[in-house]
Wavefront OBJ file of the C-alpha trace (Angstrom):
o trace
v 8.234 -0.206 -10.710
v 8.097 3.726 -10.587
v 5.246 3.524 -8.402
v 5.824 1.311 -6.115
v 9.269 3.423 -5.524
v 6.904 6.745 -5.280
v 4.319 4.662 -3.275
v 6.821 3.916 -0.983
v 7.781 7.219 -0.641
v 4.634 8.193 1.520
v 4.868 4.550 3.025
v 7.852 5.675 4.345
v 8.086 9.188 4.555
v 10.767 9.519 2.164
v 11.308 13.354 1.167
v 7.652 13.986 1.725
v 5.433 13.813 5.152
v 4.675 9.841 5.814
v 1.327 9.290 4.467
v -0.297 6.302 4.731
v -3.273 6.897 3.361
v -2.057 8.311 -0.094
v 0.292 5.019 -0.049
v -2.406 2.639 0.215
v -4.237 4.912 -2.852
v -1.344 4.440 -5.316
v -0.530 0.873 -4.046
v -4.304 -0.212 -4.482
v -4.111 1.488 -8.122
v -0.625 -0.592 -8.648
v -1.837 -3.607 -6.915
v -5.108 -3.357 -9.342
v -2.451 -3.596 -12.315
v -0.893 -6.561 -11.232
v 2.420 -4.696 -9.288
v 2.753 -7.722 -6.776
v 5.126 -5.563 -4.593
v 2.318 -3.232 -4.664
v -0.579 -6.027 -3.506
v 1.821 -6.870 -0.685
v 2.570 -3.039 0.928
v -1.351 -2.955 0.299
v -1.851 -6.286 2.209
v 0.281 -4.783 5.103
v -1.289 -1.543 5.305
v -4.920 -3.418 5.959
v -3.389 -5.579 7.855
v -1.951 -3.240 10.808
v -4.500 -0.268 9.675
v -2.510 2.263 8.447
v -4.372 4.647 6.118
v -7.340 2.048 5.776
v -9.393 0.735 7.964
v -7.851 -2.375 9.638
v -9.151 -5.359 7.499
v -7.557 -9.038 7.763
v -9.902 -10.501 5.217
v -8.932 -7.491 3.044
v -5.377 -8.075 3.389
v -5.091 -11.775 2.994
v -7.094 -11.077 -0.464
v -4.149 -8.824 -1.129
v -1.794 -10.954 0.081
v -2.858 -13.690 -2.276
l 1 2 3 4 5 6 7 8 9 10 11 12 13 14 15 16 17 18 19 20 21 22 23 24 25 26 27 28 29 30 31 32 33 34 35 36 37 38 39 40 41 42 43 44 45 46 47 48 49 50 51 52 53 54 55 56 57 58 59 60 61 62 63 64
Protein backbone atom coordinates (compact mmCIF):
# COMPACT_ATOMS: atom_id res chain seq x y z
CA UNK A 1 0.00 0.00 0.00
CA UNK A 2 3.05 2.37 0.78
CA UNK A 3 4.01 2.22 -2.68
CA UNK A 4 1.38 2.62 -4.53
CA UNK A 5 0.80 5.95 -2.25
CA UNK A 6 4.67 6.93 -3.12
CA UNK A 7 4.08 5.67 -6.74
CA UNK A 8 1.44 7.90 -7.01
CA UNK A 9 3.30 10.57 -5.84
CA UNK A 10 5.34 10.96 -9.19
CA UNK A 11 2.03 9.84 -11.03
CA UNK A 12 0.77 12.82 -9.82
CA UNK A 13 3.26 15.18 -8.97
CA UNK A 14 2.55 15.19 -5.43
CA UNK A 15 5.41 17.13 -3.42
CA UNK A 16 7.91 16.05 -6.00
CA UNK A 17 8.20 17.01 -9.96
CA UNK A 18 5.44 14.68 -11.90
CA UNK A 19 7.36 11.84 -13.18
CA UNK A 20 5.97 9.42 -15.14
CA UNK A 21 8.55 7.44 -15.89
CA UNK A 22 9.81 6.71 -12.24
CA UNK A 23 5.90 5.93 -11.58
CA UNK A 24 5.61 3.34 -14.07
CA UNK A 25 9.23 1.86 -12.44
CA UNK A 26 7.80 1.45 -8.91
CA UNK A 27 4.27 0.52 -10.19
CA UNK A 28 5.79 -2.27 -12.54
CA UNK A 29 7.92 -3.45 -9.34
CA UNK A 30 4.41 -3.31 -7.25
CA UNK A 31 2.38 -4.62 -10.02
CA UNK A 32 5.14 -7.61 -10.27
CA UNK A 33 4.16 -8.32 -6.46
CA UNK A 34 0.69 -8.64 -6.98
CA UNK A 35 -0.35 -4.67 -5.84
CA UNK A 36 -3.51 -4.73 -8.20
CA UNK A 37 -3.84 -0.89 -7.76
CA UNK A 38 -0.39 -0.93 -8.93
CA UNK A 39 -1.10 -3.30 -12.30
CA UNK A 40 -3.91 -0.85 -13.04
CA UNK A 41 -1.85 2.84 -12.81
CA UNK A 42 0.70 0.56 -14.83
CA UNK A 43 -2.04 -0.48 -17.35
CA UNK A 44 -2.92 3.29 -17.75
CA UNK A 45 0.43 4.59 -18.10
CA UNK A 46 0.98 2.08 -21.35
CA UNK A 47 -2.07 2.74 -22.29
CA UNK A 48 -1.91 6.71 -22.96
CA UNK A 49 2.16 6.52 -23.03
CA UNK A 50 3.23 8.25 -20.25
CA UNK A 51 6.76 7.29 -19.15
CA UNK A 52 6.63 4.05 -21.43
CA UNK A 53 6.27 3.63 -24.65
CA UNK A 54 2.55 3.58 -25.65
CA UNK A 55 1.60 -0.20 -25.65
CA UNK A 56 -2.22 -1.45 -25.72
CA UNK A 57 -1.28 -5.09 -25.71
CA UNK A 58 1.01 -4.18 -22.77
CA UNK A 59 -1.63 -2.55 -20.90
CA UNK A 60 -4.51 -4.88 -21.33
CA UNK A 61 -1.89 -7.63 -19.91
CA UNK A 62 -1.74 -5.24 -17.00
CA UNK A 63 -5.08 -4.59 -16.90
CA UNK A 64 -5.92 -8.25 -16.52
Amino acid sequence: MLSVWVDQKYFKGRDVSQDYKKAAELFRQAGELGDSRAQYYLAQLYLHGRGVSRDPVEALKWYR
